[in-house]
C-alpha positions in Angstrom: 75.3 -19.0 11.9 73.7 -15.4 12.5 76.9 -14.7 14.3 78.8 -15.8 11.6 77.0 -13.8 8.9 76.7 -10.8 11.0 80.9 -10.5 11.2 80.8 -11.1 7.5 79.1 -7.4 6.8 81.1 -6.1 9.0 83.8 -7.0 6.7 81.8 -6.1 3.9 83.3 -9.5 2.4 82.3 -9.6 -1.6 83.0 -13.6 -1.1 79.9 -13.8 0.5 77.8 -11.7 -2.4 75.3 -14.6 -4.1 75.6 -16.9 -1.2 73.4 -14.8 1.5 71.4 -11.3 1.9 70.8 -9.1 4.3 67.3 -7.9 5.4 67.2 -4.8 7.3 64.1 -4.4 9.1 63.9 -0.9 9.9 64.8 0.0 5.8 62.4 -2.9 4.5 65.7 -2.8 2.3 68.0 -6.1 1.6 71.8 -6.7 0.7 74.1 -8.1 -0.6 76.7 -8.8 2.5 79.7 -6.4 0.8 77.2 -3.4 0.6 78.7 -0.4 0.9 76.0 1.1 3.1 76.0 1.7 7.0 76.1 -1.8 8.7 72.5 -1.7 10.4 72.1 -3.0 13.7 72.4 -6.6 14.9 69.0 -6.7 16.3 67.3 -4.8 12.7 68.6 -7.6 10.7 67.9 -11.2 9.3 69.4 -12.9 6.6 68.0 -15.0 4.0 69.6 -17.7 1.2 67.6 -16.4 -1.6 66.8 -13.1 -3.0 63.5 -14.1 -4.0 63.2 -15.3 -0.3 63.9 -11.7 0.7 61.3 -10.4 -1.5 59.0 -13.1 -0.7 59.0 -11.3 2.5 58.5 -8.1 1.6 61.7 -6.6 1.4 63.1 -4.2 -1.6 66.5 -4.9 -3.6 69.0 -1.9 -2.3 69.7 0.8 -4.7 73.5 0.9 -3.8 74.5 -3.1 -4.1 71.7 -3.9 -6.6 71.5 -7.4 -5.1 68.8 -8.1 -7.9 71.0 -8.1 -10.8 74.3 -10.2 -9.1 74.6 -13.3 -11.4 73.4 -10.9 -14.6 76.3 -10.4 -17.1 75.7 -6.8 -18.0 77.6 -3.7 -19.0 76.0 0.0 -18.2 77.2 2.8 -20.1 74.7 5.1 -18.1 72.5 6.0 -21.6 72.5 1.5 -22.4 73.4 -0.9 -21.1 74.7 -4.5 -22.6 73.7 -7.9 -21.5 75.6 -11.2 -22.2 73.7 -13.5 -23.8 74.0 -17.7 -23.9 75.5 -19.4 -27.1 72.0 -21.2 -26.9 69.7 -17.9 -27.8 68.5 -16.7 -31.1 66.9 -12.8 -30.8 65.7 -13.1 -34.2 63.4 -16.1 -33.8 62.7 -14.2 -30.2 61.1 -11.4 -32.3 59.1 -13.8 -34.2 57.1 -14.6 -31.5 56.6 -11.2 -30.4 55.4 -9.5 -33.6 53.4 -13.2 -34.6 50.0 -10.2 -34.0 49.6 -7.1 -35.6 47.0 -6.0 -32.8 49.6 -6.1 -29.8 49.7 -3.1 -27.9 52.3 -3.6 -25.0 55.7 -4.0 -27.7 56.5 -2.9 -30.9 59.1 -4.3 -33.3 60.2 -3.0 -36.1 63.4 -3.8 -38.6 64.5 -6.3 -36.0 64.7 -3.9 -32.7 61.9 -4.5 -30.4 60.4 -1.3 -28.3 59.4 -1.8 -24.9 57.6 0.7 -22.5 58.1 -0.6 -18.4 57.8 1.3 -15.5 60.5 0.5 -12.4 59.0 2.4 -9.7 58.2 6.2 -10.6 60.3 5.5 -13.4 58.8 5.6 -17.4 61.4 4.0 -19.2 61.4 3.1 -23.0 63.8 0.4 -24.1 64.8 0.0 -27.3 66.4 -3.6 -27.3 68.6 -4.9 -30.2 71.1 -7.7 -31.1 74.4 -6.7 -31.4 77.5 -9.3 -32.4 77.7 -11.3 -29.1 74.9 -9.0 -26.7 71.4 -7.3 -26.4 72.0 -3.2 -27.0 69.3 -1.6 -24.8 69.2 2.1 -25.3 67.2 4.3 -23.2 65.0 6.6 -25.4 63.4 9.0 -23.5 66.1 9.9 -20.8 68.9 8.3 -18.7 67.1 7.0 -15.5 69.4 6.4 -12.4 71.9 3.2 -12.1 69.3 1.3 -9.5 66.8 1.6 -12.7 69.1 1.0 -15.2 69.7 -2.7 -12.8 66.4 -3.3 -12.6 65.4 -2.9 -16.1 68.8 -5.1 -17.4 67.2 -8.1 -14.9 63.5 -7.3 -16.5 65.2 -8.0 -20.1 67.3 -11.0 -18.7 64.2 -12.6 -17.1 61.8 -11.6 -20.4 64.0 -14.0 -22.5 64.8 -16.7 -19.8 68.4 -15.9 -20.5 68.8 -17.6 -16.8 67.6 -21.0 -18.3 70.9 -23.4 -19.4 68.8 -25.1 -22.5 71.6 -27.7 -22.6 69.5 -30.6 -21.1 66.3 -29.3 -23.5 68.5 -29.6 -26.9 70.4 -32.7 -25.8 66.9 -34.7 -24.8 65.6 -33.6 -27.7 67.9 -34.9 -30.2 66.4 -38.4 -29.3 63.3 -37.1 -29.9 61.4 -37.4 -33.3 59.1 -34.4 -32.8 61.2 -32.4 -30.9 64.4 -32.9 -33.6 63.4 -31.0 -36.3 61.6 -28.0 -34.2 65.1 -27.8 -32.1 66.8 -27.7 -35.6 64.8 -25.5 -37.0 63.8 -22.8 -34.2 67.5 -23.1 -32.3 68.0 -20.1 -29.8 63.9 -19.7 -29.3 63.5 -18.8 -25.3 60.0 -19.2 -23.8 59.0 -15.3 -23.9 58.5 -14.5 -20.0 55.4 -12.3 -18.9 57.3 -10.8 -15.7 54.2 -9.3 -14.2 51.6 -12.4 -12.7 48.9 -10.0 -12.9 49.1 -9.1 -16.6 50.1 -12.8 -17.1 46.5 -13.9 -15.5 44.6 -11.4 -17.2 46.4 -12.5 -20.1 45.5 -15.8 -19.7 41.9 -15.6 -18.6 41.0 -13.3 -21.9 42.4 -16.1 -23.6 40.3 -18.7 -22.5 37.7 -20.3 -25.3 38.2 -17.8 -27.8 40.4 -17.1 -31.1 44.1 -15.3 -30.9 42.8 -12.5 -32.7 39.8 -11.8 -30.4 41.8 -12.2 -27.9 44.6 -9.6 -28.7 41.7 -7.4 -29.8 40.5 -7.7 -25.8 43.4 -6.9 -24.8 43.7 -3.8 -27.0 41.0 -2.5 -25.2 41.8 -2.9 -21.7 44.9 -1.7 -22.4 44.6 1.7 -24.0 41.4 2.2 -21.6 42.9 1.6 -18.3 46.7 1.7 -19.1 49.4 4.5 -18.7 50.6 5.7 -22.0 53.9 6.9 -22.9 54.3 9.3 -26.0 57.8 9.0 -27.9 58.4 10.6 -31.5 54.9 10.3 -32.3 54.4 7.0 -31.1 52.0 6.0 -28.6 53.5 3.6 -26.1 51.4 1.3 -23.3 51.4 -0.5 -20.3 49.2 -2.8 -18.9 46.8 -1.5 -16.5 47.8 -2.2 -12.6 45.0 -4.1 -10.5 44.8 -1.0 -8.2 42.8 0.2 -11.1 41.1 -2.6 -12.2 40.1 -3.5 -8.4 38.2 -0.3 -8.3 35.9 -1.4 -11.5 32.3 -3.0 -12.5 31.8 -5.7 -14.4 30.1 -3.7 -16.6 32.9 -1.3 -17.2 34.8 -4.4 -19.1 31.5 -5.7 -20.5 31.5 -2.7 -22.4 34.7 -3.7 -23.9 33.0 -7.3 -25.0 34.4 -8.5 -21.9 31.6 -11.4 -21.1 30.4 -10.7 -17.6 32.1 -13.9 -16.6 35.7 -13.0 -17.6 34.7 -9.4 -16.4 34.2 -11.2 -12.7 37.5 -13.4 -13.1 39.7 -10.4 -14.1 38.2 -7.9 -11.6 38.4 -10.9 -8.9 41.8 -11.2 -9.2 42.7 -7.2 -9.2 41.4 -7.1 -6.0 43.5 -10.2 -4.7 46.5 -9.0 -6.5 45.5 -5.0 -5.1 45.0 -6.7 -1.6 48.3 -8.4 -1.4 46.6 -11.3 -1.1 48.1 -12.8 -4.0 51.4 -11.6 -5.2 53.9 -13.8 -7.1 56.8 -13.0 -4.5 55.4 -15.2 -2.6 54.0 -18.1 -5.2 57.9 -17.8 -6.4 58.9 -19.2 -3.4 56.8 -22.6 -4.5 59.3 -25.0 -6.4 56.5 -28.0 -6.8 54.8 -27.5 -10.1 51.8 -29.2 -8.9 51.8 -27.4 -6.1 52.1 -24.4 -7.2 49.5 -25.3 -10.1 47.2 -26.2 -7.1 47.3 -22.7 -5.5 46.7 -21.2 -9.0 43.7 -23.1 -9.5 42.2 -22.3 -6.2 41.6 -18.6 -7.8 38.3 -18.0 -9.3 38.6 -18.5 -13.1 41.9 -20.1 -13.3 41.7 -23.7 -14.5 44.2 -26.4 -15.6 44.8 -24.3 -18.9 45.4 -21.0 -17.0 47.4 -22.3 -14.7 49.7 -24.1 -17.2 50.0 -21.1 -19.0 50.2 -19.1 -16.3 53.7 -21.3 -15.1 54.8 -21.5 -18.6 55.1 -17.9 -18.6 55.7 -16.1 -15.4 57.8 -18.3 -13.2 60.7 -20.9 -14.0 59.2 -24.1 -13.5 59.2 -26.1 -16.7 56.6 -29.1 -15.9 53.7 -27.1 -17.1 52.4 -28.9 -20.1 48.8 -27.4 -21.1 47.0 -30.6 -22.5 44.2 -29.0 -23.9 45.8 -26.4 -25.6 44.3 -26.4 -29.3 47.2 -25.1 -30.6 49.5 -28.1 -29.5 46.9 -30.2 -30.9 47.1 -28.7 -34.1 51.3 -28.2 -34.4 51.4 -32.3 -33.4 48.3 -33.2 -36.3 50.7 -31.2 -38.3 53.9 -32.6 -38.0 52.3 -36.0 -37.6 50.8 -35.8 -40.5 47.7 -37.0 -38.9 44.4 -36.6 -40.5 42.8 -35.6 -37.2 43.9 -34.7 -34.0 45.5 -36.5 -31.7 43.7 -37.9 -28.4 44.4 -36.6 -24.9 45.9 -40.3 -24.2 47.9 -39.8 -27.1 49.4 -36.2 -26.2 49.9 -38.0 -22.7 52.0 -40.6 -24.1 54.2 -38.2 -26.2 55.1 -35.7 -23.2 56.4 -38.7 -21.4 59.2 -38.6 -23.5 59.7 -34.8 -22.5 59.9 -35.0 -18.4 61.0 -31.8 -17.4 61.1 -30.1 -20.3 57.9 -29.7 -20.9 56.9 -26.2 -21.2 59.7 -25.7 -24.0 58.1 -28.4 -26.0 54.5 -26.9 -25.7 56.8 -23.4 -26.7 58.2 -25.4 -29.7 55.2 -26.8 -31.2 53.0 -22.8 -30.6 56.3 -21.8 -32.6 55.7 -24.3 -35.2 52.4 -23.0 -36.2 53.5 -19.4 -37.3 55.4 -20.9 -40.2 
């Protein structure tokens, strides 16, 4: 087999492209096998099934093949770029989510475009993202950054919508279903909104834990114009979310004086360091395709509990099992739509998300979406 795939880059055979990559060890660089680049030596390579496998260990997406983005329908036009969208995806109700709190810091959307500062590399780009007649228009607004950037941000704005996911199976089981009718009908095109980085998405996650929405974006506020990079653009202040390097290297007290409690201030700081460390990284949890699993490993991490962990799958990785029972919000959206006069019981919640094997995370998406109506 190494044999086999080894004559294949000699060829540089685009069949191949998708179906193998090629890790060069010397580089820390992998392929696709129809790269254009020098074909490394025998004994400096190793090949791997899965791009994410390749990343997994440690290896970086070539800048000449752009291996990250084969199987993304795009168009680049150097200063945008296009991206194909689904039949099944609706940006509008997209953006509904996103601008559901006038407190967040990390987007802005205004008259239907949505802004979005994200750093690839060295890189500062600002995307300004858009709906056009069939695609997302992404312009870049402060400067045309090479093609391998231009890649990488088109896969950043595929995997922030879950444009990957076929939603088929989702509307067709829930037809049958007399919760799940009416939301699909109503909210048709909605995509679970994808937090790409696992370290914001735990911080995220943890500030969220036992208190209101609105406290929590307000957190979040803080720690992110504190400790963040800022971008300014026409007057307008953009942000990112602050890397652990940074947060690694701070007190608890530093983040109590943000009304942190000292507890989260532990948690957050905790996993900084794991996340600075290498320690964790979500490379190598994406290589975990067992939701409990996978849940398990998130839970061993101080602070993370069933919610965070739920959430945590829900948003940052494409398993779809996570279902997070407690959630208050899912117990309001089903009272609701029941037309209950209280809550419903854990048994009860149970019971219904029988009906929604597999598809679970997109129901819990369904009934948050339910409650900004």
């Amino acid at each position: 087999m190494f044999e086999d795939k080894y004559e294949i880059i000699l060829s540089k055979d685009k069949e191949h492209d998708g179906l193998f990559y090629t890790a060069v060890k010397t580089t820390g660089i992998y392929c696709v096998p129809s790269c254009p680049a020098k074909t490394p030596k025998k004994e400096n390579v190793e090949f791997f099934y899965k791009s994410t496998e390749a990343e997994a260990a440690g290896y970086r997406a070539c800048k000449k093949c752009l291996p990250q983005v084969l199987g993304i329908p795009w168009n680049d036009y150097k200063s945008c770029i296009e991206i194909d969208t689904p039949k099944e995806f609706s940006f509008e109700e997209c953006l509904v989510y996103l601008n559901r709190s006038d407190t967040e810091c990390l987007h802005k959307v205004k008259d239907g475009v949505l802004y979005k500062f994200i750093k690839v590399e060295v890189q500062d780009i600002l995307l300004k993202i858009e709906m056009g007649t069939e695609r997302l228009n992404v312009t870049f607004l402060n400067g045309i950054p090479p093609k391998w950037a231009r890649a990488q941000a088109a896969k950043y704005i595929f995997d922030l919508f879950d444009l990957q996911t076929d939603l088929t199976p989702f509307y067709k089981m829930g037809a049958k279903d007399p919760i799940l009718n009416n939301l699909i009908e109503k909210y048709y095109g909605l995509r679970i909104i994808k937090i790409n980085d696992l370290f914001e998405c735990l911080c995220w996650a943890v500030i969220g834990q036992q208190i209101n929405l609105k406290f929590a974006y307000t957190l979040k506020k803080r720690l992110v114009e504190r400790y963040g990079e800022k971008l300014n653009h026409e007057g307008e202040e953009y942000f990112l979310f602050p890397n652990p390097q940074t947060i690694a290297a701070l007190k608890t007290e530093d983040l109590q004086q943000l009304q942190f409690t000292s507890r989260k201030s532990e948690y957050i700081i905790g996993i900084a360091k794991q996340m600075a460390d290498g320690s964790l990284n979500k490379e190598a949890l994406e290589m975990e395709t067992d939701y409990e699993q996978l849940k398990k490993r998130l839970i061993s991490i101080r602070g993370i509990g069933n919610w965070t962990a739920d959430y945590t799958i829900m948003k940052c990785f494409h398993l779809y099992h996570a279902f997070p029972l407690a959630d208050v919000g899912i117990h309001n959206a089903l009272k609701g739509i029941l037309g209950m006069e209280v809550k419903p019981s854990i048994p009860e919640i149970e019971k219904l998300a029988k009906c929604w094997i597999g598809w679970e995370s997109y129901a819990a998406f369904y009934l948050w979406r339910w409650l900004y109506d």
